[in-house]
C-alpha positions as CSV (number, residue, x, y, z in Angstrom):
1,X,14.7,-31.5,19.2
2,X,11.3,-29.4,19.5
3,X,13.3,-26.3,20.1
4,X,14.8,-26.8,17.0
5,X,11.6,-27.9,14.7
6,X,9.1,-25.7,16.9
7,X,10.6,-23.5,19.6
8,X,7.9,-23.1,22.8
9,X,10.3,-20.9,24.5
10,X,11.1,-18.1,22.4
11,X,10.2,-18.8,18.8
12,X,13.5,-19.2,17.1
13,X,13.5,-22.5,15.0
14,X,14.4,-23.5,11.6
15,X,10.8,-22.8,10.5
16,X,10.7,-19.7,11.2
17,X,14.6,-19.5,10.1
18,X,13.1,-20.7,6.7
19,X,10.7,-18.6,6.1
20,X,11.7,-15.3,6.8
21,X,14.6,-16.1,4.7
22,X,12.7,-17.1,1.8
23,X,9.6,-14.3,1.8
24,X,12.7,-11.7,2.5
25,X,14.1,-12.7,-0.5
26,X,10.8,-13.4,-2.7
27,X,9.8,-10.0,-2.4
28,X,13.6,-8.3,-2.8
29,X,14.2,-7.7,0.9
30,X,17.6,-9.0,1.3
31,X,18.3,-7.5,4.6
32,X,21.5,-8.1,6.8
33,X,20.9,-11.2,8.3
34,X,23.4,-14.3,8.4
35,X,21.3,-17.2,9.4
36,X,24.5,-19.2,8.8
37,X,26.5,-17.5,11.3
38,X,23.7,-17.6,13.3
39,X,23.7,-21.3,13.1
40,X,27.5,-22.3,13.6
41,X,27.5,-20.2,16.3
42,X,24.5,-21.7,18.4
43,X,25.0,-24.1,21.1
44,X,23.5,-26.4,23.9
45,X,23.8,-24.8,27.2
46,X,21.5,-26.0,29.9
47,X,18.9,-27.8,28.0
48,X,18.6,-25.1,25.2
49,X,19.8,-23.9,22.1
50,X,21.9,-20.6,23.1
51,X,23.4,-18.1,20.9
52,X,26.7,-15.5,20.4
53,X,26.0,-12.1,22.5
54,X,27.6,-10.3,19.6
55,X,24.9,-12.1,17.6
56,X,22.0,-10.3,20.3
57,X,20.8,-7.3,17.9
58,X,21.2,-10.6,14.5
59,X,18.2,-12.2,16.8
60,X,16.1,-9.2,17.6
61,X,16.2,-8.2,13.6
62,X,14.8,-11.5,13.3
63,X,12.0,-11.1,15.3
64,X,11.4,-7.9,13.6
65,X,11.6,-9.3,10.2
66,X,8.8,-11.5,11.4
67,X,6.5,-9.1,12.6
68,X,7.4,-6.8,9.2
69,X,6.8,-9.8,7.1
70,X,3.4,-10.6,9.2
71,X,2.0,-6.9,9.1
72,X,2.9,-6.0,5.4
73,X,2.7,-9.3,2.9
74,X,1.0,-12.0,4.9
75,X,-1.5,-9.9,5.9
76,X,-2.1,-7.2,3.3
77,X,-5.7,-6.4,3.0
78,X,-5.6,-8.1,-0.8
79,X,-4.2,-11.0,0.8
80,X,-6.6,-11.8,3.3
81,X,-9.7,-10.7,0.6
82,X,-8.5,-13.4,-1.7
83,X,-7.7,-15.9,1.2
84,X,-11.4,-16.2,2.2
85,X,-12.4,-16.3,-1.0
86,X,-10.5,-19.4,-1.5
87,X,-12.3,-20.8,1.7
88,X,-15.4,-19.6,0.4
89,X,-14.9,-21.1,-2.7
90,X,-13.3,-24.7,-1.4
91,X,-16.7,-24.5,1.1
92,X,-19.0,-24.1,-1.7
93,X,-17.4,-27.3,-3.5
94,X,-16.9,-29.6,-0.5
95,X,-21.0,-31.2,-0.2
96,X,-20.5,-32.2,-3.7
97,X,-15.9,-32.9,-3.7
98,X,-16.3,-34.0,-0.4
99,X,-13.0,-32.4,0.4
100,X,-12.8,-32.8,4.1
101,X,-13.6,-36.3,3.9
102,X,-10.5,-36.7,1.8
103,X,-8.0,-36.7,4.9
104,X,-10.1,-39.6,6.7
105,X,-8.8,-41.7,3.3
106,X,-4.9,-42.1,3.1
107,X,-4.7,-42.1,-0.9
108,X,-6.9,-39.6,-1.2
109,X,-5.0,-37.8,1.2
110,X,-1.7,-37.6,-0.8
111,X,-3.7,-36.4,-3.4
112,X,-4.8,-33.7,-2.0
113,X,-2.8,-30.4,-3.2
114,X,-3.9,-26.9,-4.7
115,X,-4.8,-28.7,-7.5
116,X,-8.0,-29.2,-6.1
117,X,-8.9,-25.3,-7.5
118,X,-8.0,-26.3,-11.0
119,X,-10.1,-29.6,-10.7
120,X,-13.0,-27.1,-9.4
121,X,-12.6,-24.7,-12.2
122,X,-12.0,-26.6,-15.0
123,X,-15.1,-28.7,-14.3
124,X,-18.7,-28.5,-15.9
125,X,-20.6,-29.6,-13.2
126,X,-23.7,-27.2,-12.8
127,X,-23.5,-28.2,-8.8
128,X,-19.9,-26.7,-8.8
129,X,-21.1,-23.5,-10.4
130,X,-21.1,-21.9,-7.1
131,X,-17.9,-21.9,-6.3
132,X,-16.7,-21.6,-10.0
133,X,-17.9,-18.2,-9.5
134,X,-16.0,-17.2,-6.4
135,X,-12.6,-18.6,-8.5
136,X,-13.7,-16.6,-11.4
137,X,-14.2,-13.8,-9.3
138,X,-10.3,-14.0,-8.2
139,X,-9.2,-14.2,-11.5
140,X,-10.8,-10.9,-13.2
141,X,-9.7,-9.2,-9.7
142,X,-13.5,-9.2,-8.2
143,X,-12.7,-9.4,-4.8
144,X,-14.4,-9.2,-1.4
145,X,-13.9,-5.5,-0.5
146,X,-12.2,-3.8,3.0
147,X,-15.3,-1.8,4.0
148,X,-13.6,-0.4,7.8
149,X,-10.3,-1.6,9.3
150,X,-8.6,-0.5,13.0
151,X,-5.5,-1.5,14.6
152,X,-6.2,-2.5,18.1
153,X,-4.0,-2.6,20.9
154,X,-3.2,-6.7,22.4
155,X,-5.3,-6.3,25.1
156,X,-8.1,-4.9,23.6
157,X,-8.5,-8.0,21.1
158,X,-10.8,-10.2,23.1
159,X,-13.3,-6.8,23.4
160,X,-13.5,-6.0,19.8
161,X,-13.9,-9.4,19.0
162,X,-16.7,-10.0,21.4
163,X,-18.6,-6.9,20.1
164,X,-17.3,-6.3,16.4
165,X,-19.6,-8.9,15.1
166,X,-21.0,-9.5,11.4
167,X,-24.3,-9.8,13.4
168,X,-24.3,-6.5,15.4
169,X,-22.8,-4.8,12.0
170,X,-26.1,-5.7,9.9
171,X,-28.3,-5.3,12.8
172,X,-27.1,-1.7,13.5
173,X,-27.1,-1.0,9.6
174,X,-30.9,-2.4,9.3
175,X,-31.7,-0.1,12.6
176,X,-30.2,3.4,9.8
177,X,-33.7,5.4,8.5
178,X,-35.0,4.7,5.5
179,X,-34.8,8.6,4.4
180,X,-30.8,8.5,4.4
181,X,-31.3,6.5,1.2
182,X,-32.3,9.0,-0.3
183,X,-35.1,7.0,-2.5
184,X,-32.2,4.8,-3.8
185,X,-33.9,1.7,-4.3
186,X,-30.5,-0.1,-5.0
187,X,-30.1,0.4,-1.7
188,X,-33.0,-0.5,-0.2
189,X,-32.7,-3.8,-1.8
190,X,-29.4,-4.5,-0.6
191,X,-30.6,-3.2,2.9
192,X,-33.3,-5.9,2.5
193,X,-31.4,-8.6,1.5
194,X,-27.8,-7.5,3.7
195,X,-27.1,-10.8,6.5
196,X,-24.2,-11.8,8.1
197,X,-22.8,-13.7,5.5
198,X,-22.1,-10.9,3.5
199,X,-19.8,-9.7,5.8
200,X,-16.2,-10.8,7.3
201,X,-14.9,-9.5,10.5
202,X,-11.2,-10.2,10.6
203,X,-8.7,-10.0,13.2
204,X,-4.8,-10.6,12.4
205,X,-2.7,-11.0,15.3
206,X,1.2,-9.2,14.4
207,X,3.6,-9.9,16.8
208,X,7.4,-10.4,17.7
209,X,6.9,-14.1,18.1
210,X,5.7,-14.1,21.4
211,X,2.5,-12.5,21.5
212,X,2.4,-9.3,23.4
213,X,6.0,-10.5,24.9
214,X,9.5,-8.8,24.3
215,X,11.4,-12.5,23.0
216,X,14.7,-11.1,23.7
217,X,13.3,-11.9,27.4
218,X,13.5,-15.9,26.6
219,X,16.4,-16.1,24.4
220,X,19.7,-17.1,26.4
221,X,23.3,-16.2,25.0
222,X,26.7,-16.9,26.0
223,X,30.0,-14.9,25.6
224,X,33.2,-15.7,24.7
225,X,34.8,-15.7,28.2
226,X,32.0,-17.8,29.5
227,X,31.4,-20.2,26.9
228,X,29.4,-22.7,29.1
229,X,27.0,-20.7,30.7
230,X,24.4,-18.6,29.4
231,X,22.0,-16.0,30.4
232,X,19.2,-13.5,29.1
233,X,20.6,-10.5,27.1
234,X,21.5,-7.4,29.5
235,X,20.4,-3.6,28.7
236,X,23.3,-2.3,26.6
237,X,23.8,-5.8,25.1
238,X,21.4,-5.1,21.9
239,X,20.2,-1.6,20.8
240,X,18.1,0.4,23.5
241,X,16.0,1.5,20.5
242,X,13.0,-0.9,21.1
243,X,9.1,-0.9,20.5
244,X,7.5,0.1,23.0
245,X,4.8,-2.5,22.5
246,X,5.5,-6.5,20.7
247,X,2.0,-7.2,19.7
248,X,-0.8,-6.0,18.0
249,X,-4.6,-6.7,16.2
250,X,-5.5,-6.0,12.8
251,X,-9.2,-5.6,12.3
252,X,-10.9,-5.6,8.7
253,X,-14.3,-5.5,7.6
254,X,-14.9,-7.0,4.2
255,X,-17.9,-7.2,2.2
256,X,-18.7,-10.1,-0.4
257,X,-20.6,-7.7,-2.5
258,X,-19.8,-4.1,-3.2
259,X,-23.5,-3.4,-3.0
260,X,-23.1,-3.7,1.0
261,X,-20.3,-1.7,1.2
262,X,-21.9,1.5,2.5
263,X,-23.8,-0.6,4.6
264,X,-21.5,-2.1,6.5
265,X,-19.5,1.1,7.1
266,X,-22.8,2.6,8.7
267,X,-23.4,-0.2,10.6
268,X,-19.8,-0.6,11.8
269,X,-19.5,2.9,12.8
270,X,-22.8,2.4,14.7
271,X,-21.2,-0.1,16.7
């Protein structure tokens, strides 16, 4: 049952299944993928749900898909700007909504839905002005700004996020000489006021479905001459045209405020 809902061993379940299918087709992607054959085809072989060899390159386009879904739509740098403003905006509400609290309260629970933005912006409440402004922000397209982004190999992710900090990013920028402003007291200011909630270091994790893993390595197939027994794929099986690498790191740097979007390039680069 888990292997179906939420697959451990190689990531195929009807989750996934689901929404690959749907995005695909949201944003005109059709693609040749027959999730139905896919599915009167699998069977239970040894504890696990197996599939068709023929159907070996079906499952790797799948994993694909997901990792092309991942790098493109769910994490497009407009995405991810208006995703944290959302938090940002849900975070300025919650001491007077008391949002979190809501899931402690089973009717209030149930309640809970993305109505909670319209509730927030359709209210008058000067303590909700704060985050008003954030939602208002979204709608006339004032967003949080990419100042810097890098793609970063798998295993250089725990590095870059150790030392690619909103904290070492303003204190490099603050450490810049006043006479590169040039006399631009704009500047200045913003130098004076920059902190590290200005500024969002974000890393997006793309893979195959396993991480840094090839999951061709954990899916098992059977053929038609040995219906009842399954095994891992074989070289040859599926195409030989392969990646030669199944994971990697997206890292942004976004500012809240244009006026700190020089600033945080200089200090990122000083980093």
């Amino acid at each position: 049952l888990f292997d179906i809902v939420a697959n451990k061993r190689n990531g195929l379940d009807v989750d996934k299944f689901d929404y690959i299918r749907r995005d695909s087709h949201m944003i005109g992607d059709q693609g040749n993928i027959s999730l139905q054959r896919l599915l009167g085809s699998a069977r239970v072989i040894q504890n696990q749900i197996c599939y068709n060899i023929k159907d070996a390159n079906q499952i790797f386009e799948i994993c694909a898909t997901r990792f092309r879904l991942h790098k493109t739509i769910y994490n497009h740098k407009t995405a991810k700007a208006i995703e944290y403003m959302i938090i940002d905006g849900l975070l300025a509400a919650d001491p007077f909504m008391k949002i979190a609290d809501r899931v402690f309260d089973a009717k209030k629970m149930v309640h809970l839905t993305d109505n909670i933005r319209a509730e927030i912006e359709q209210s008058e409440d000067p303590e909700l002005a704060p985050a008003r402004a954030i939602f208002n922000r979204i709608i006339t397209r004032d967003l949080y700004r990419c100042a810097e982004w890098k793609t970063i190999s798998w295993h250089d992710h725990g590095f870059f996020t150790n030392n690619v900090t909103p904290e070492r990013i303003v204190a490099e920028a603050k450490k810049m000489p006043r006479d590169q402003l040039h006399g631009d007291q704009e500047m200045m200011d913003a130098l004076a006021t920059l902190a590290p909630q200005h500024i969002i270091v974000d890393f997006s994790p793309m893979h195959y479905g396993m991480k840094e893993k090839n999951p061709m390595e954990n899916v098992r197939f059977y053929s038609k001459r040995e219906p009842n027994k399954c095994a891992k794929a074989e070289h040859g099986d599926y195409s030989t045209l392969m990646p030669a690498v199944f994971g990697e790191v997206l890292m942004r740097v976004y500012v809240k405020d244009d006026i700190f979007y020089s600033l945080a390039q200089i200090g990122y680069r000083a980093v």
